[in-house]
VOPAGU-2260 file (C-alpha; in pm, 1 decimal, decimal comma):
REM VOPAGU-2260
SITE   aa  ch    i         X         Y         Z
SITE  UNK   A    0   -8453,3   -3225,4    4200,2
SITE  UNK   A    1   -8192,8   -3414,3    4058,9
SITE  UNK   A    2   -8233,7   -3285,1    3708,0
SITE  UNK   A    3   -8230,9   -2926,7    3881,6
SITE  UNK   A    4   -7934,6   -3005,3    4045,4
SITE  UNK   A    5   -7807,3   -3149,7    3699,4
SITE  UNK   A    6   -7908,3   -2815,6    3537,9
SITE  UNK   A    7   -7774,2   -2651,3    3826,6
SITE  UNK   A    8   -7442,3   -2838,4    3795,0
SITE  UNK   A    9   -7438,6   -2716,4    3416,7
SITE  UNK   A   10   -7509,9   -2374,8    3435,6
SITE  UNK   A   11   -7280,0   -2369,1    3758,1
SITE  UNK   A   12   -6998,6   -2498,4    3509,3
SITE  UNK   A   13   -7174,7   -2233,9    3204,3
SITE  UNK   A   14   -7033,3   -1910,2    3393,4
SITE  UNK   A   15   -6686,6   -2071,9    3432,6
SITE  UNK   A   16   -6597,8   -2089,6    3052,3
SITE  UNK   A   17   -6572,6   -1730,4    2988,8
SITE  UNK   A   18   -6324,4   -1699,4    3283,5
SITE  UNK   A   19   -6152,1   -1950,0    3133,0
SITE  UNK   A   20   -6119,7   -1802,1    2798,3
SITE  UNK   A   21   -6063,3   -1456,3    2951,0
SITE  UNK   A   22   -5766,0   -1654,3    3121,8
SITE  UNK   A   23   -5658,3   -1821,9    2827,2
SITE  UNK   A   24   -5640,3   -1463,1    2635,6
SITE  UNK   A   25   -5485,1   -1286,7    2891,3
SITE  UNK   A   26   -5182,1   -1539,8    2901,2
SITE  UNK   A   27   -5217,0   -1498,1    2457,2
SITE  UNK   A   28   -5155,1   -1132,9    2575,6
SITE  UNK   A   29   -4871,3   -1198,1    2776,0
SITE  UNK   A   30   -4673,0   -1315,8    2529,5
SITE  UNK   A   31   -4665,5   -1049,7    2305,0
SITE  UNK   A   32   -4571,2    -784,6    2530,4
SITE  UNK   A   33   -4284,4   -1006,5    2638,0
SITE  UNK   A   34   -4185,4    -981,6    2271,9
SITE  UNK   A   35   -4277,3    -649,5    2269,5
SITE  UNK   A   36   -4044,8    -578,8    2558,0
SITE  UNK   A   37   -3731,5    -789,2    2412,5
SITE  UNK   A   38   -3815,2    -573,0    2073,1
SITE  UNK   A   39   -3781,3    -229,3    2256,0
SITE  UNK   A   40   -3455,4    -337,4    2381,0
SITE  UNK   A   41   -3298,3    -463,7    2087,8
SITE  UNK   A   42   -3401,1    -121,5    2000,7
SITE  UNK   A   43   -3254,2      65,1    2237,4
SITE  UNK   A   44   -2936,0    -117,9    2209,0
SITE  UNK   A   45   -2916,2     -85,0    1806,4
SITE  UNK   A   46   -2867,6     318,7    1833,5
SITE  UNK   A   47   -2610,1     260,6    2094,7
SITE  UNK   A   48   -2439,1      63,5    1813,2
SITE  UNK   A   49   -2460,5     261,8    1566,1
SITE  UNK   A   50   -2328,1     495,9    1773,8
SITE  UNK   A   51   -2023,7     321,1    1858,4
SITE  UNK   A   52   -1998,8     247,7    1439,7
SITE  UNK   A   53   -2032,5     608,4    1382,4
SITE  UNK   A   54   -1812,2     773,6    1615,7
SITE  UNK   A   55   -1431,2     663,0    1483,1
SITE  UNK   A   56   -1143,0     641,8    1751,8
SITE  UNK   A   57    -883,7     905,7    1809,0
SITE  UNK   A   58    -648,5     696,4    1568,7
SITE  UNK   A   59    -892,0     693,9    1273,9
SITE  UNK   A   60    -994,7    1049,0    1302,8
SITE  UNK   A   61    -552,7    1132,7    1289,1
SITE  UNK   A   62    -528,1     884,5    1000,0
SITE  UNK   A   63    -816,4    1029,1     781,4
SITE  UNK   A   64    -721,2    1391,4     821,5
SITE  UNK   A   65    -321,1    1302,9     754,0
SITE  UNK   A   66    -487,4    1138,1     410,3
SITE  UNK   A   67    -691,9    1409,1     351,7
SITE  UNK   A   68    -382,8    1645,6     378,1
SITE  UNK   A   69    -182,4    1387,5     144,7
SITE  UNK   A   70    -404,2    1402,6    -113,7
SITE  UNK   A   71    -472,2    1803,9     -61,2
SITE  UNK   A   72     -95,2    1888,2     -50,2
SITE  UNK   A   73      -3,3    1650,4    -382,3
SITE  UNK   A   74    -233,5    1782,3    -589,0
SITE  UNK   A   75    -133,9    2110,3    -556,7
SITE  UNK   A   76     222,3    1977,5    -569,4
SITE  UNK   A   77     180,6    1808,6    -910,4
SITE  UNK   A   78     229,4    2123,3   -1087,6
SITE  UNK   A   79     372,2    1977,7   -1399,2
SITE  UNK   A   80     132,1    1724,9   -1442,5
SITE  UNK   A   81      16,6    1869,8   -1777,4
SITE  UNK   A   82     118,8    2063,9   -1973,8
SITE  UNK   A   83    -136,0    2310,5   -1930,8
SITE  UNK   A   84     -55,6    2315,9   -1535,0
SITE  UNK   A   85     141,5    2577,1   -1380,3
SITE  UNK   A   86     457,8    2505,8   -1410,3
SITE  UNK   A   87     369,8    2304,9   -1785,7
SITE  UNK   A   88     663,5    2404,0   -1944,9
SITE  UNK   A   89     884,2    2257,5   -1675,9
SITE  UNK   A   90     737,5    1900,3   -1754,4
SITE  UNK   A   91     986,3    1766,1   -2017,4
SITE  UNK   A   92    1358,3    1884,6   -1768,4
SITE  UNK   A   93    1121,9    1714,4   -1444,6
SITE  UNK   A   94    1034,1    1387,8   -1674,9
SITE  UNK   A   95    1383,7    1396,5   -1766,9
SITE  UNK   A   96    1510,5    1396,5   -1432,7
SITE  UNK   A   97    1297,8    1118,5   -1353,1
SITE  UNK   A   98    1412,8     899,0   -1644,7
SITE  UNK   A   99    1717,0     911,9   -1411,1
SITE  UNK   A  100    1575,1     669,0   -1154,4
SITE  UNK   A  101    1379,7     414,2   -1371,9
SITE  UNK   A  102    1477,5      73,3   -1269,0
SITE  UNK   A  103    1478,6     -18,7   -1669,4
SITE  UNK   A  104    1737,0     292,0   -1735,9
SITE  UNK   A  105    1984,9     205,4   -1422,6
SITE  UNK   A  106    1950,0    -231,0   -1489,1
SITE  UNK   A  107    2058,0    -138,5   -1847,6
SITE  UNK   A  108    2396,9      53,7   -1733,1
SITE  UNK   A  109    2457,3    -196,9   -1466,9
SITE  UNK   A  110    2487,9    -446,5   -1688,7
SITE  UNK   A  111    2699,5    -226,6   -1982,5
SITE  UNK   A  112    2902,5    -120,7   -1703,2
SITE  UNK   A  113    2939,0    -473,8   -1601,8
SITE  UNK   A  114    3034,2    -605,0   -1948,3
SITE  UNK   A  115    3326,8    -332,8   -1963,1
SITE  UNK   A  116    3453,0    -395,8   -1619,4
SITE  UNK   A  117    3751,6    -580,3   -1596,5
SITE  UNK   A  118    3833,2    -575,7   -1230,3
SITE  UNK   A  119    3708,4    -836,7    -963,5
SITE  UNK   A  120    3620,8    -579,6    -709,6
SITE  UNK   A  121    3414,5    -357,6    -966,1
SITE  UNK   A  122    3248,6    -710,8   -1132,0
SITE  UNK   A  123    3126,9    -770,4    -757,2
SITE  UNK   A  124    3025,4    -466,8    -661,1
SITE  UNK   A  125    2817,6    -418,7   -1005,7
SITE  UNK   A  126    2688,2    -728,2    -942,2
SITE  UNK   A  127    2528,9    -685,9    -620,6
SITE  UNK   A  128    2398,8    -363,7    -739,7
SITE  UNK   A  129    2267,6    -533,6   -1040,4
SITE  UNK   A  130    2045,6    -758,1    -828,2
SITE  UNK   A  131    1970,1    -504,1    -572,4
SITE  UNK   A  132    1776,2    -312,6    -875,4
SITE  UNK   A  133    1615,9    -657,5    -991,4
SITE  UNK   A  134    1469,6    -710,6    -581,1
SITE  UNK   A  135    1408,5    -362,3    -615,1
SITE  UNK   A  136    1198,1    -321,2    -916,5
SITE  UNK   A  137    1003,8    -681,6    -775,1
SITE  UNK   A  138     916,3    -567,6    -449,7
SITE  UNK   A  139     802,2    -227,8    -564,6
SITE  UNK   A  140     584,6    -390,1    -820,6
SITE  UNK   A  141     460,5    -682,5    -610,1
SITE  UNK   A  142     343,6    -370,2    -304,3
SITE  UNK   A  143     193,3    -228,7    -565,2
SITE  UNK   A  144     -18,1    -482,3    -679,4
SITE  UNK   A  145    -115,2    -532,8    -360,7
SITE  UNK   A  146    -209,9    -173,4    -232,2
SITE  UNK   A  147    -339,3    -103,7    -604,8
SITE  UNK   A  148    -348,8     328,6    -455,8
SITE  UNK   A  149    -390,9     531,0    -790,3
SITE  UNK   A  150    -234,4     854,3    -796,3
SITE  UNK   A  151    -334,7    1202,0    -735,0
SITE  UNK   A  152    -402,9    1239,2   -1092,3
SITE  UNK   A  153    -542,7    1043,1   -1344,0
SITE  UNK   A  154    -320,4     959,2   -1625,1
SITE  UNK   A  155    -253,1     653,0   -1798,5
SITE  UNK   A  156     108,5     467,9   -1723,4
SITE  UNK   A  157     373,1     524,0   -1980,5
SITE  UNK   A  158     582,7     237,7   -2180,2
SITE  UNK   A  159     855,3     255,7   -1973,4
SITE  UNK   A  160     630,7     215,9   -1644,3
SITE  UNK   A  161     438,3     -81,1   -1793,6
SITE  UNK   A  162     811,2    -197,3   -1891,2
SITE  UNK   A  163     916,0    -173,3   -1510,2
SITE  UNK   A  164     590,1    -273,8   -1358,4
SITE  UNK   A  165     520,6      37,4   -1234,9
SITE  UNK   A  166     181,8      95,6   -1259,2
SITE  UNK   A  167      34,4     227,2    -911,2
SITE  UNK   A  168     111,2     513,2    -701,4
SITE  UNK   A  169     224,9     308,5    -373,8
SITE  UNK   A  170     554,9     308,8    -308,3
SITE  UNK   A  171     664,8     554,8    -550,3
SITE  UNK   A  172     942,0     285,2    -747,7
SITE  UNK   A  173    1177,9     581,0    -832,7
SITE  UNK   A  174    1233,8     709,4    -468,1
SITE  UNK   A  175    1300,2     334,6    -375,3
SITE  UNK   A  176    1546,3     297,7    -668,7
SITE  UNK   A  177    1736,6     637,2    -626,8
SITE  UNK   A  178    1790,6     589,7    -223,7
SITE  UNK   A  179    1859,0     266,4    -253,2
SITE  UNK   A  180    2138,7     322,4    -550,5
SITE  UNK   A  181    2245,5     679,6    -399,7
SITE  UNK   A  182    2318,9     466,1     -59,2
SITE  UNK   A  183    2512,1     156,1    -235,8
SITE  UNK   A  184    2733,7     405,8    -415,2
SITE  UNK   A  185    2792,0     619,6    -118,9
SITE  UNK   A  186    2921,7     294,0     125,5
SITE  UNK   A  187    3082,9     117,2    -195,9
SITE  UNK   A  188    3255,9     393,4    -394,5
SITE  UNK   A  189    3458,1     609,4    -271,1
SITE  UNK   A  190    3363,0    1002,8    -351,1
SITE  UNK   A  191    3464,1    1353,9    -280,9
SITE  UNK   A  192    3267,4    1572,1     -39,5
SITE  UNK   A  193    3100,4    1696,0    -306,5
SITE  UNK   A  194    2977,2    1398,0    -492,3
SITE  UNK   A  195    2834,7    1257,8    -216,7
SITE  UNK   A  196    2659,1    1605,6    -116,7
SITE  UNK   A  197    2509,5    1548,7    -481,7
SITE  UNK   A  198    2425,5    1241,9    -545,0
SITE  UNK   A  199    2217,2    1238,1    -226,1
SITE  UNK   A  200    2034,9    1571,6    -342,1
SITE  UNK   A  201    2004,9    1340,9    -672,9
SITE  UNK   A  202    1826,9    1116,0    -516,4
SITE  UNK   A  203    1590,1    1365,3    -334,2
SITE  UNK   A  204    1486,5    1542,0    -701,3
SITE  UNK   A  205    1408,2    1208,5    -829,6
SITE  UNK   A  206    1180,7    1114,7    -585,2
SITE  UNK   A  207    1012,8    1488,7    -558,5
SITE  UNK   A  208    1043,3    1487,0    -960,4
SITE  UNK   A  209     733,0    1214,2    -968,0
SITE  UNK   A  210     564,6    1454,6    -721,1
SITE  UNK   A  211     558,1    1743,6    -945,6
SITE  UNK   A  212     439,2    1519,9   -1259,6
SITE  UNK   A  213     130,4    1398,2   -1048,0
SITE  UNK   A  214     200,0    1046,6   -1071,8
SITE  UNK   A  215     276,3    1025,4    -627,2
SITE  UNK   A  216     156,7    1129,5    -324,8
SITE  UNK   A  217     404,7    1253,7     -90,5
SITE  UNK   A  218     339,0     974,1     163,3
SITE  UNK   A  219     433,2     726,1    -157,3
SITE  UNK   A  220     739,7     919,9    -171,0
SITE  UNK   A  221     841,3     889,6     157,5
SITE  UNK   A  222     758,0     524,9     203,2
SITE  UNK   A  223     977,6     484,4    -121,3
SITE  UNK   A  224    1260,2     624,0      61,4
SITE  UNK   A  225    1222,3     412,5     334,3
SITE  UNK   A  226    1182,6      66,6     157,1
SITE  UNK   A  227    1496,4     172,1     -47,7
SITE  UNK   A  228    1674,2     182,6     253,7
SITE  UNK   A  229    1517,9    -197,5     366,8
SITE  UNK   A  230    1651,5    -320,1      20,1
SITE  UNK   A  231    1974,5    -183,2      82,5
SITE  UNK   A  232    2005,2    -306,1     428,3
SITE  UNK   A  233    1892,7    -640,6     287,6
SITE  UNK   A  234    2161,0    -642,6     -22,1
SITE  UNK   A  235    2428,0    -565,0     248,7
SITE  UNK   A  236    2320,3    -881,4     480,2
SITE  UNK   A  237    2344,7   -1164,8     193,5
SITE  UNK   A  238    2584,3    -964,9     -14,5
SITE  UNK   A  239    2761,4   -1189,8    -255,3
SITE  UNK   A  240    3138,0   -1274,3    -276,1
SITE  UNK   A  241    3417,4   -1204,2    -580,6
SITE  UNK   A  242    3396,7   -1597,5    -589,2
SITE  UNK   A  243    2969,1   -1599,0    -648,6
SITE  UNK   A  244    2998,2   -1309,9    -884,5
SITE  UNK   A  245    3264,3   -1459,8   -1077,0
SITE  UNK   A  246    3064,2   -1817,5   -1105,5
SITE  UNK   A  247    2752,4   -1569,7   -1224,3
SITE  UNK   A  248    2862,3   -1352,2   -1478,1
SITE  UNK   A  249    3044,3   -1703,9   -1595,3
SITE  UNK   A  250    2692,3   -1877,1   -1607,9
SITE  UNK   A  251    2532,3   -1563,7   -1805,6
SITE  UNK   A  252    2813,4   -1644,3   -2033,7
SITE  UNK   A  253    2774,0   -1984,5   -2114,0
SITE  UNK   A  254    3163,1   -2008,8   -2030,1
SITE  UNK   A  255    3109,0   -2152,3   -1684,7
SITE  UNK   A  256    3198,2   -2534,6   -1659,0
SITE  UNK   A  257    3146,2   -2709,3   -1272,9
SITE  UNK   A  258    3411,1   -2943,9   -1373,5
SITE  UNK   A  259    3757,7   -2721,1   -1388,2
């Protein structure tokens, strides 16, 4: 009886090993569809990401379509970019135009201008305008450098724009130049009607002039104008006095002396 009972006792703990392992597997099981539930909602959440990734604000959607018409509208401006374009044989009177407001061009007559000056008003005023070009042509290069924006067309940077550092499209250096310059003669020489009515138009052709060659955009244009205007305003704030002028062109002499 008591090895019955001992059998008994073993086959009574026989049955209970398959509940066991059906127990053991059905908690194995568990796991996996709690992974396979975290999975499904990482998946439902991704397209909702994507989504948000894929559908641009109301800003980006402006700024993209105002690029779009940038680049659209300046290359059918730049119709003397060749001279197989349309207006070709136009290219040479629009170049020359915009040898007008190269920063290499107007430093040059500053300084001959300077040399024959024999007034202390003109000295100062030429030399403020003198290093208004100079922070000019180094700010223009230096935002250019940094944007790196080619222009609408491809075409490899003359001599004189290597010369002046003006390599990129953005800001376009010769709208810069010519407001600035067209806005420090207009407060610091005094002009007919007339003059002023044309050197401000002067200004405008130069900047549209490197429009119509290809080499801008007209947003590079514009944002030429506008820093020409900053280095103006800045020129005006630290402008420098008859005295500081006088001690400068005396240093680029070699006849200055701190002593007497």
């Amino acid at each position: 009886s008591g090895s019955s009972e001992g059998r008994g006792g073993g086959g009574g703990g026989g049955p209970r090993r398959p509940g066991q392992i059906k127990q053991q597997t059905s908690q194995k099981g568990e796991e996996p569809t709690e992974s396979g539930s975290k999975d499904r909602r990482e998946s439902t959440k991704m397209p909702e990401e994507d989504c948000m990734q894929l559908n641009p604000s109301f800003k980006g959607i402006a700024m993209n379509s105002l690029l779009a018409i940038d680049i659209c509208l300046s290359k059918r401006m730049g119709v003397c970019a060749y001279t197989s374009s349309s207006w070709g044989g136009c290219r040479s009177m629009v170049a020359l135009l915009a040898l007008t407001g190269h920063g290499i061009t107007w430093i040059i007559g500053t300084i001959v201008c300077l040399t024959r000056s024999n007034t202390l008003a003109g000295q100062e005023v030429l030399v403020n305008l003198l290093l208004a070009l100079i922070l000019d042509v180094l700010t223009v290069a230096g935002v250019q450098r940094l944007v790196k924006r080619r222009g609408p067309w491809e075409m490899t940077p003359g001599f004189m724009d290597c010369v002046a550092m003006d390599v990129y499209s953005f800001p376009a250096a010769h709208a810069s130049r010519a407001a600035m310059v067209s806005k420090f003669l207009l407060s610091h020489l005094v002009l007919a009607v007339p003059l002023r009515i044309l050197l401000v138009l002067w200004a405008f052709l130069v900047g549209m002039s490197r429009v119509l060659l290809g080499k801008h955009h007209l947003t590079d244009m514009v944002c030429g104008f506008a820093l020409g205007m900053l280095h103006f305003s800045l020129m005006e704030t630290v402008w420098l006095s008859s005295n500081v002028c006088q001690t400068l062109i005396s240093i680029s002499t070699l006849s200055w002396s701190p002593f007497f």
